[in-house]
N, C-alpha and C positions, 0 to 999 in steps of 0.2 A: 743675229749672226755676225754682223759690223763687231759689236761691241766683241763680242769673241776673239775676232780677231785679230781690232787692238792688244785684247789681253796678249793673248798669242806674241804676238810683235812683242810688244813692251817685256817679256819673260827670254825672247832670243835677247834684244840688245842690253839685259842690263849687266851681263857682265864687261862690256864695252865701256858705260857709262861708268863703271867702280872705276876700270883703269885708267880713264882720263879725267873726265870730271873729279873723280876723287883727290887725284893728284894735285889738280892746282884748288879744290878746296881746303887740302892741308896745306900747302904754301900761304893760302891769305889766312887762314885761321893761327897757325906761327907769328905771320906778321903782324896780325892783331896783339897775340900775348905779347911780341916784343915790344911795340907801342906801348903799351901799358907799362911794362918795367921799366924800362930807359926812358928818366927823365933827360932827354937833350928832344929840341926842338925838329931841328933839321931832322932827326931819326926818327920822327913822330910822323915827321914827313912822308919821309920815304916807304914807312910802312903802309901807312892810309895811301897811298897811291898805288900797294902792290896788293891789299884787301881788297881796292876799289875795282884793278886790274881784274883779279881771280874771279870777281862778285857779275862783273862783263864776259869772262868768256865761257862763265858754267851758262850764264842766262841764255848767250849766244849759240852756245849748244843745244840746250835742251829745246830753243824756237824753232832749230833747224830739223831738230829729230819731228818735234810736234809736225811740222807741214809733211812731213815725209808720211805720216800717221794719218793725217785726214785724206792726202793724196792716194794711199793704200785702201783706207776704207771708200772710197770713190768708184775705185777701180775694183771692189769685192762688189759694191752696188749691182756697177755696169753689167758684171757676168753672174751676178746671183750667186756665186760660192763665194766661200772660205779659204783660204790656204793655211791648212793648220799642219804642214808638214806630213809626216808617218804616224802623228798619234789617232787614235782612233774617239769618233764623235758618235754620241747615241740619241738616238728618238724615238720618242713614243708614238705608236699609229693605232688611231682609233678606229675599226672599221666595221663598220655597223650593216655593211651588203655582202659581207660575210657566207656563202653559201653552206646550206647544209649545218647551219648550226644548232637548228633545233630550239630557238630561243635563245640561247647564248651571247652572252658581247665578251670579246676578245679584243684585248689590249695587249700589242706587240711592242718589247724594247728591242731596237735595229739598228745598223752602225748606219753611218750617215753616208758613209761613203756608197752604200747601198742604196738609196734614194730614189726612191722611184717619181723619174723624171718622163713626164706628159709629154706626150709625140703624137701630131697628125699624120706621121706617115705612116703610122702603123698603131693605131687605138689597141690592136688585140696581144700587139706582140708585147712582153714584160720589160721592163724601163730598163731592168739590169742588161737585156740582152741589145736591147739597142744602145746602152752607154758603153758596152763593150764592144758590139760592131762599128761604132763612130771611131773607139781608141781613145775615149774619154779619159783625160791623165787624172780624173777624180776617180774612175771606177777602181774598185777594190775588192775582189773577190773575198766572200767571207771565208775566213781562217777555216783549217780542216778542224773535224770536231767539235766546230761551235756551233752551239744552238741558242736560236732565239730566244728571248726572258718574253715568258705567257704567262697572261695572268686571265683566266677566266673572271665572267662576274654571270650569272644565274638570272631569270625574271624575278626570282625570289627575292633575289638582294631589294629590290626596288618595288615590289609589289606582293601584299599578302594573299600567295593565289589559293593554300588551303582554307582561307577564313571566311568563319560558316555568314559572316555579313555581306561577303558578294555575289554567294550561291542563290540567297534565296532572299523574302520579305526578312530580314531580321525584327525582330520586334523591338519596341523602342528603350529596352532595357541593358540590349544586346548590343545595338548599337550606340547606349551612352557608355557601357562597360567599357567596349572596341578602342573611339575615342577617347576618353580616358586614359587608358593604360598607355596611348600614344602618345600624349600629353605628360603624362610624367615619367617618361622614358627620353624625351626631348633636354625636360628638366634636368636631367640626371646626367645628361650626354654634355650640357651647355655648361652646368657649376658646376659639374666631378666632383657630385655627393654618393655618399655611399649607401643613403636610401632615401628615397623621396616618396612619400604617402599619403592618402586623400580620406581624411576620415569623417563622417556626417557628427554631427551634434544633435543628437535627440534629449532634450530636456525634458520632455514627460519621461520618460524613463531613467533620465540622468544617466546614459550611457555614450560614449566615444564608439562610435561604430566605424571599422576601418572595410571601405569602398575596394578601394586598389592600392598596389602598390610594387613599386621596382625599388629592389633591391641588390647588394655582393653579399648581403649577410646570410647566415645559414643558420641564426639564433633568432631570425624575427618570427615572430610570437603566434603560433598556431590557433588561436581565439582571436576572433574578430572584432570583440565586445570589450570593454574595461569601463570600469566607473568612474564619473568624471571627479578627478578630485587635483592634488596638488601639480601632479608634474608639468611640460610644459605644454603641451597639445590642449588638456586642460581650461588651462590659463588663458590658452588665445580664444577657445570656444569660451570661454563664459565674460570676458572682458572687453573682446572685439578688436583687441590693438595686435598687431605685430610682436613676435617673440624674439629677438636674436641676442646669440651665445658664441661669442669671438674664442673663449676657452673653459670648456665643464671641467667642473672640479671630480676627480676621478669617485672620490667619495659620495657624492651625491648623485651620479650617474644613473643607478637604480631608481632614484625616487622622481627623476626628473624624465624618463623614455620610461613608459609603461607600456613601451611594442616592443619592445625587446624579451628575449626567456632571460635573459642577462648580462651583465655590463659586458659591452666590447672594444669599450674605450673609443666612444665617441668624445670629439674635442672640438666641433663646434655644430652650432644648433641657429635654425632660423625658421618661423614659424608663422606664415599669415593667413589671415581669415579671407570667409568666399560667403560672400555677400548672395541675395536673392530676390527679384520683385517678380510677381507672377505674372503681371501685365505690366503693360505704360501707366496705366492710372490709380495704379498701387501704391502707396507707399514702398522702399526697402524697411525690409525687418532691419531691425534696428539689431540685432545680433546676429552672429555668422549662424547661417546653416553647415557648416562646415570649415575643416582647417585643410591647410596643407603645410605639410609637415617634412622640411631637408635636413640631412647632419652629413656630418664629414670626421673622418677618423683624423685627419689634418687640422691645425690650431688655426686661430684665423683664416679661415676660409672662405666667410663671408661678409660684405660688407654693407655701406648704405646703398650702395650701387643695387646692390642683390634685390634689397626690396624693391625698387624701383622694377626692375626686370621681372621679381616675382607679378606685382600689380599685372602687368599685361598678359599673364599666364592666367590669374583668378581671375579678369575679364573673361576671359576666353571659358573657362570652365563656367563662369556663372550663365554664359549664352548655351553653353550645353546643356545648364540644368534646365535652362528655360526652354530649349529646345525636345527635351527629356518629356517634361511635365505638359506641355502642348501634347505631343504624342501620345502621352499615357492617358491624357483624358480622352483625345477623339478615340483611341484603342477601346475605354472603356465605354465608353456613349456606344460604339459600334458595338458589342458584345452587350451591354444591355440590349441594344435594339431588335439583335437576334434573340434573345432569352425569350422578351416578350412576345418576338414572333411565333416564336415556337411552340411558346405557353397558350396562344391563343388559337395556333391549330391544332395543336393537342387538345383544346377545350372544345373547339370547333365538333372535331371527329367522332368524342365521346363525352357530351355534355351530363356529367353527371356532378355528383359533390365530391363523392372520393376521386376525380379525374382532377377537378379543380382542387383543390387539396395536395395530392402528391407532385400535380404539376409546378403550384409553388413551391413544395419544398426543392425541386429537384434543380430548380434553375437559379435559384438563392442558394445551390451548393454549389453551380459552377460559378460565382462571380464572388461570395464570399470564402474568407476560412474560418471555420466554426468548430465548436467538437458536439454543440448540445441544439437540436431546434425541436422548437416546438408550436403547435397551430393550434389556438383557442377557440374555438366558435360557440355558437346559444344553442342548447340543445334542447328543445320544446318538451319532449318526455319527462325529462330530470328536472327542467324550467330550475337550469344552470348552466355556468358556461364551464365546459367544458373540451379538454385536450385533447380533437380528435384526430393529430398528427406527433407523434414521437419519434425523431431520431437519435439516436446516442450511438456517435461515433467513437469516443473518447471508450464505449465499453467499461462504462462506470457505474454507480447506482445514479438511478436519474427517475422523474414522475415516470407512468405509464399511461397505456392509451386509456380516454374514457376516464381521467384523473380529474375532479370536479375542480375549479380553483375559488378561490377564498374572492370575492367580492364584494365591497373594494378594497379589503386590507391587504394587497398584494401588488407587488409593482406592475403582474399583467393586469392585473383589475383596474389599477388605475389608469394605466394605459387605454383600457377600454375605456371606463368610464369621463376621463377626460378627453378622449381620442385625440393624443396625445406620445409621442415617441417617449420613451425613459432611456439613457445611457448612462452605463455604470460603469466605470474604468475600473476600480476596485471592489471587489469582492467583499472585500475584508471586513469594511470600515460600513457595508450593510444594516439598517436594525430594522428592514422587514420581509415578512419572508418574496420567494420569489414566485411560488404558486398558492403554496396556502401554510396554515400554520404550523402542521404538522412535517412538514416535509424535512426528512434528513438530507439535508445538502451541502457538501462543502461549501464554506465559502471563502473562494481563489479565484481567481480571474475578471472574466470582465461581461456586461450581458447588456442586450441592444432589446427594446421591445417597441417595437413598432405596430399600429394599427391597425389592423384592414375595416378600409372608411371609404363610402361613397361620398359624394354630394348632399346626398340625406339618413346615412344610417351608419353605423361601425355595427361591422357583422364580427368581429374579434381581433385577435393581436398574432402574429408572427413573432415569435421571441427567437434571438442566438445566445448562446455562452461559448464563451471561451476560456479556457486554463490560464493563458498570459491572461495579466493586465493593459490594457493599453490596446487590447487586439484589436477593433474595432473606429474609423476614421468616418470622419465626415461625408465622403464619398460614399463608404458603404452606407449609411443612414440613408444616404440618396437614392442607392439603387435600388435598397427595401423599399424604401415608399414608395419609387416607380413600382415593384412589382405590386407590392400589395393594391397598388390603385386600379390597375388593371384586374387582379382575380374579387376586387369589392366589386368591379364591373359586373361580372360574368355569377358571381353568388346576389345580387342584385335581380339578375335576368331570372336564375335557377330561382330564388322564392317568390317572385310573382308566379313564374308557371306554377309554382305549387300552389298558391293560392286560390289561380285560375283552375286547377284540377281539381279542387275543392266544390266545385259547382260543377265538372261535366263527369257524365255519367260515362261516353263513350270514347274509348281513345282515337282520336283521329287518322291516325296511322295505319292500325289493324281492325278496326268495328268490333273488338272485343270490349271489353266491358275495363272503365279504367280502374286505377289500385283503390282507390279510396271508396268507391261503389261497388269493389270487388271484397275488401272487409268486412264492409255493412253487411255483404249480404252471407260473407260465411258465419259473422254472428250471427242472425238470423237464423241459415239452414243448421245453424249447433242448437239453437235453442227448440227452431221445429222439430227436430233427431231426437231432443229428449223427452219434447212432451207425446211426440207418436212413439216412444221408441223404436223408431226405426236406424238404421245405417245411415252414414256419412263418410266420406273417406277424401284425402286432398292429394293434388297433384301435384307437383311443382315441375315443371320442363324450360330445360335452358339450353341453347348453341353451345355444342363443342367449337372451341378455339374462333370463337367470336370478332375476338381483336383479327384474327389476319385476314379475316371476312371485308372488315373494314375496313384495314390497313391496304388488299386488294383493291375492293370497288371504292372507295370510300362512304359516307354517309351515306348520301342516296344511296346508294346500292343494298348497303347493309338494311335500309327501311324496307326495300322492296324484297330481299330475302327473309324480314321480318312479315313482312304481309304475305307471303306464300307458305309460312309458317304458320301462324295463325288461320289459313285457311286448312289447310291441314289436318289443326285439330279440331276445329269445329265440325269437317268432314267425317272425324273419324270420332264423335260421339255421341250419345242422344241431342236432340232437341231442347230438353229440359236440364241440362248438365248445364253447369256455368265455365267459364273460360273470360279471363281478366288478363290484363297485363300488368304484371306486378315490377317489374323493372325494365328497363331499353332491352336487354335479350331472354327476359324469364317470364312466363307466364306459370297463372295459377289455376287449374279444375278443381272444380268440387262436383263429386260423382255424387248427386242424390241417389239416395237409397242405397247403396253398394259397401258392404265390407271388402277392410283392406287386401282378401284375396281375390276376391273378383275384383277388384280395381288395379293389383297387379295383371290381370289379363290383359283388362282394357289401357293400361302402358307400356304395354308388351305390344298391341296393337296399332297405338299410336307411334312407340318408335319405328315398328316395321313398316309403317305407310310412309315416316317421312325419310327414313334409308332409302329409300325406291325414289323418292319424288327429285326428281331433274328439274332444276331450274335452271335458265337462260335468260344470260344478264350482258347486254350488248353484244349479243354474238355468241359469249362462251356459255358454255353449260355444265353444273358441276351438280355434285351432292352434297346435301349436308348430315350431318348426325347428331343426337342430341342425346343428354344423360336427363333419367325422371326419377325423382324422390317421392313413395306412397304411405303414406300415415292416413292412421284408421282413427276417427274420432270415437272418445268411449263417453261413458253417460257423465255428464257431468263437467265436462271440459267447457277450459275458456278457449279463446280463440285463439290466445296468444302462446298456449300450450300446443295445440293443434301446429299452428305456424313455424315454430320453432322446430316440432319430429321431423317437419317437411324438410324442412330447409336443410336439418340436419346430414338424413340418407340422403338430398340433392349431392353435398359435398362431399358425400363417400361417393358417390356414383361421380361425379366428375372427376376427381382424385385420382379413380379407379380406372382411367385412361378413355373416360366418355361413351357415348352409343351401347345404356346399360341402364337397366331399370333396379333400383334398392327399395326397398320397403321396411319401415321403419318398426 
């Protein structure tokens, strides 16, 4: 404020200082030219004494005005104003207790003479009203009609309150995007380029893949992808060094931005690479995983300065990649963890082979992306290995279920037989087949074939395909063999029990008779049918809606409605009738002596015993219902004829909406 009102001062008196000061500096400045022209001595004199004069009493003024100037600002000190006359003085007031604003910050332009001046006599009353009750000769009523200069500013200006990274977990891709985009909006604000962009270097695919990017242009290039070749983006992704361009030649504009739809007459360019090491004790790759990329419509616009400044930006982005790639691994460690959680109390609840089976594929579809999988296992019947999971998402021709494969002339087979992962990036460049030899298969894309291996056995392979090339990364390789290690666990556990079932006659569960004792003995009761010729007829009985049996009590529960189940039917048959368990909710009768129409009676009988039968299962008590398939054995049948009519009417009758007897 001092300094102001020196200026002040020094703008009243200078028209004072022209009229007098000026005056005798034209009399010594004359005296000088005339010294100069008139050679005589004496007159050389008299001038240099009236220069000398003049050169004395401007000096002598202007020391007198000076002291008069510190003495004023001394005296503006002591009272804290200004004296700046009638003109009028403005300030800005920041006021941030503001009431009632709703988040708002308001910035006031205000005349000065309005000032609001601090009073202990009265905190509440407004500064204007007490500098005009005092008679303050500074107060100054604001002019009629004037109105304050407002400027609003928002929480928005200073904080992104819609942005979906504050609401919630962002995930860690969400929040590299975030920062990011912040980063080279900084860029762009700091060199006054007119686009500044972050684009990855993928070299197995040889493509410029563009990340982010702030741009003024309304011609940058709606594809994300471009091929890495001459321009300059290019050039710094494959060489590692810095690019800059003080002035493009308008001509080659095109060939040198390959982000542009078209030349817009950019005129300078600067280009540096962004380095990466995964840990401390990595190596840096020796080439940039990425460029960053500024231009300016303006000719020299950047200098060696710029690199310098750019350097501390590609630190900062390389700490984000690393910060990036941290998170996206714990991300995926944590969502394998769940997979396999999941996978193994689904296996838990319904140990069978088709549970374990679908449950691999399902959770190897949430953590990879694939369009083709398939599940190889050893199929003892066919004594081959065979495909006994198909998905085909891509909805294209692909193997099907029950597809035998070529062993070992086939990249699953050798997978098996050297238990062993195969990855194939290209399709193309294939010369065996991928299941066996006849198989019509495109080949495009890229196929992962991994294992399922215990400690001591490979029960078969988990294969993916994919349409791209290149689809498939190291990480995923990872998580298939975590899963596959897991369900080799549990098909491990599943063919011992079958082994072990191989030697007991009765199931432990329900005291019926087990599947493999239950076989024996229907060949048997076919061969005795034929040589008395007598009747044979079979049963097959299964739980309607079984899984939410389970899904309710869980396992135990489900066993304990399985053994009040099986007493049921053995209640409700002869003594010499057999009753086996042929799978976790299906058993099987063989009615001696009985044609298939008496033996629809007697399943007409068994369903109506166990519609009535109430069971109580900690507390609650429900009902169940069940669907029965009846096939009549004729002279001459195998067993596996017999088995199949069964099983067949079973799945019309459960089809047919359950608690219903079909006969084949």
């Amino acid at each position: 404020m001092a300094n102001l009102s020196i200026t002040r001062w020094f703008e009243t008196h200078l028209s004072k200082i022209i009229l007098g000061e000026t005056v005798i500096l034209a009399i010594g400045i004359c005296a000088m030219i005339a010294g100069v022209l008139i050679d005589l001595f004496f007159v050389r004199i008299i001038c240099l004494v009236i220069v000398m004069g003049s050169a004395l009493m401007i000096f002598s003024s202007l020391r007198a005005k000076h002291l008069q100037i510190r003495s004023g600002t001394r005296e503006s000190n002591n009272i804290n104003h200004s004296q700046i006359g009638n003109d009028m003085m403005k300030k800005l007031i920041f006021d941030d207790f503001q009431p009632n604003m709703n988040g708002d910050i308001r910035l006031e332009e205000v005349n000065e003479e309005e000032k609001i001046v601090e009073s202990t006599d009265s905190p509440t009353k407004p500064a204007t009203e007490i500098a005009k009750h005092r008679g303050d000769q500074y107060y100054k009523p604001m002019r009629e009609n004037e109105q304050p200069v407002t400027r609003e500013y928002h929480l928005s200006d200073f904080f992104d309150v819609d942005s979906a990274i504050f609401k919630e977990d962002a995930e860690p891709r969400t929040e590299f995007d975030f920062l990011l985009n912040k980063v080279l909006a900084v860029i762009k604000e700091v060199l006054f380029a007119h686009s500044v962009a972050f684009f990855w270097a993928n070299r197995e695919k040889n493509q410029m893949i563009m990340e982010a990017h702030v741009t003024d242009s309304a011609d940058f290039f709606s594809s994300r992808r471009f091929v890495i070749g001459h321009d300059l983006v290019s050039k710094v992704a494959l060489t590692g060094k810095p690019e800059f361009i003080s002035e493009v030649n308008p001509i080659s504009e095109s060939e040198l931005f390959q982000y542009y739809e078209k030349p817009i007459a950019i005129k300078s360019f600067v280009g540096v690479p962004v380095f990466f090491s995964q840990s401390s004790a990595e190596k840096v790759l020796d080439q940039p995983v990425a460029v960053l990329a500024i231009d300016s419509k303006a000719g020299d616009e950047f200098g060696p300065e710029t690199l310098s400044l750019l350097g501390q930006f590609t630190k900062l982005i390389s700490a984000l990649i690393k910060s990036y790639n941290d998170k996206y691994d714990l991300l995926l460690n944590s969502e394998l963890l769940r997979s396999i959680r999941r996978l193994q109390e689904r296996i838990r609840n319904n140990f069978s082979l088709n549970t374990i089976v679908q449950a691999l594929a399902e959770e190897s579809s949430k953590l990879i992306n694939w369009d083709f999988l398939s599940i190889v296992l050893y199929d003892e019947a066919k004594r081959a290995w065979v495909a006994k999971k198909i998905t085909n998402r891509a909805h294209e021709g692909y193997i099907v279920t029950e597809q035998a494969v070529d062993f070992p002339e086939s990249i699953v087979g050798q997978t098996i037989k050297h238990n062993s992962h195969n990855l194939i990036d290209d399709l193309s460049a294939l010369t065996i087949p991928r299941y066996f030899s006849e198989e019509k298969l495109e080949k495009r894309g890229s196929f992962l074939s991994v294992p399922i291996s215990s400690l001591n056995k490979c029960y078969g392979a988990i294969s993916l395909e994919s349409r791209e090339k290149l689809n498939f990364s190291r990480q995923d390789l990872e998580m298939v063999y975590r899963l596959s290690e897991n369900i080799a666990s549990a098909l491990e556990i599943f063919y011992m029990q079958e082994v072990i079932n191989e030697y007991v006659i009765i199931d432990n569960v329900t005291g019926t008779y087990s599947k493999k004792f239950f076989m024996q003995r229907m060949e048997e009761e076919l061969q005795r049918a034929d040589d008395t010729g007598t009747e044979l007829s079979s049963l097959f009985v299964t739980i309607d809606k079984a899984d939410d049996i389970t899904h309710r009590f869980g396992v135990d529960g489900f066993e304990r409605v399985i053994l009040a189940l099986a007493k049921a039917i053995r209640s409700s048959i002869r003594h010499y009738d057999l009753v086996g368990r042929y799978e976790s909710d299906r058993f099987g009768i063989l009615l001696i002596n009985t044609a298939a129409n008496e033996a629809y009676l007697w399943a007409e009988k068994i369903r109506k015993n166990i519609a009535g039968l109430v069971i109580n299962l900690d507390g609650k008590t429900f009902s169940i219902t069940i669907s029965v398939g009846v096939a009549g054995a004729l002279e001459g049948m195998k067993k596996e004829e017999l088995l199949g009519n069964t099983i067949a009417v079973l799945s019309n009758a459960s089809n047919a909406g359950g608690n219903v007897v079909r006969v084949f």
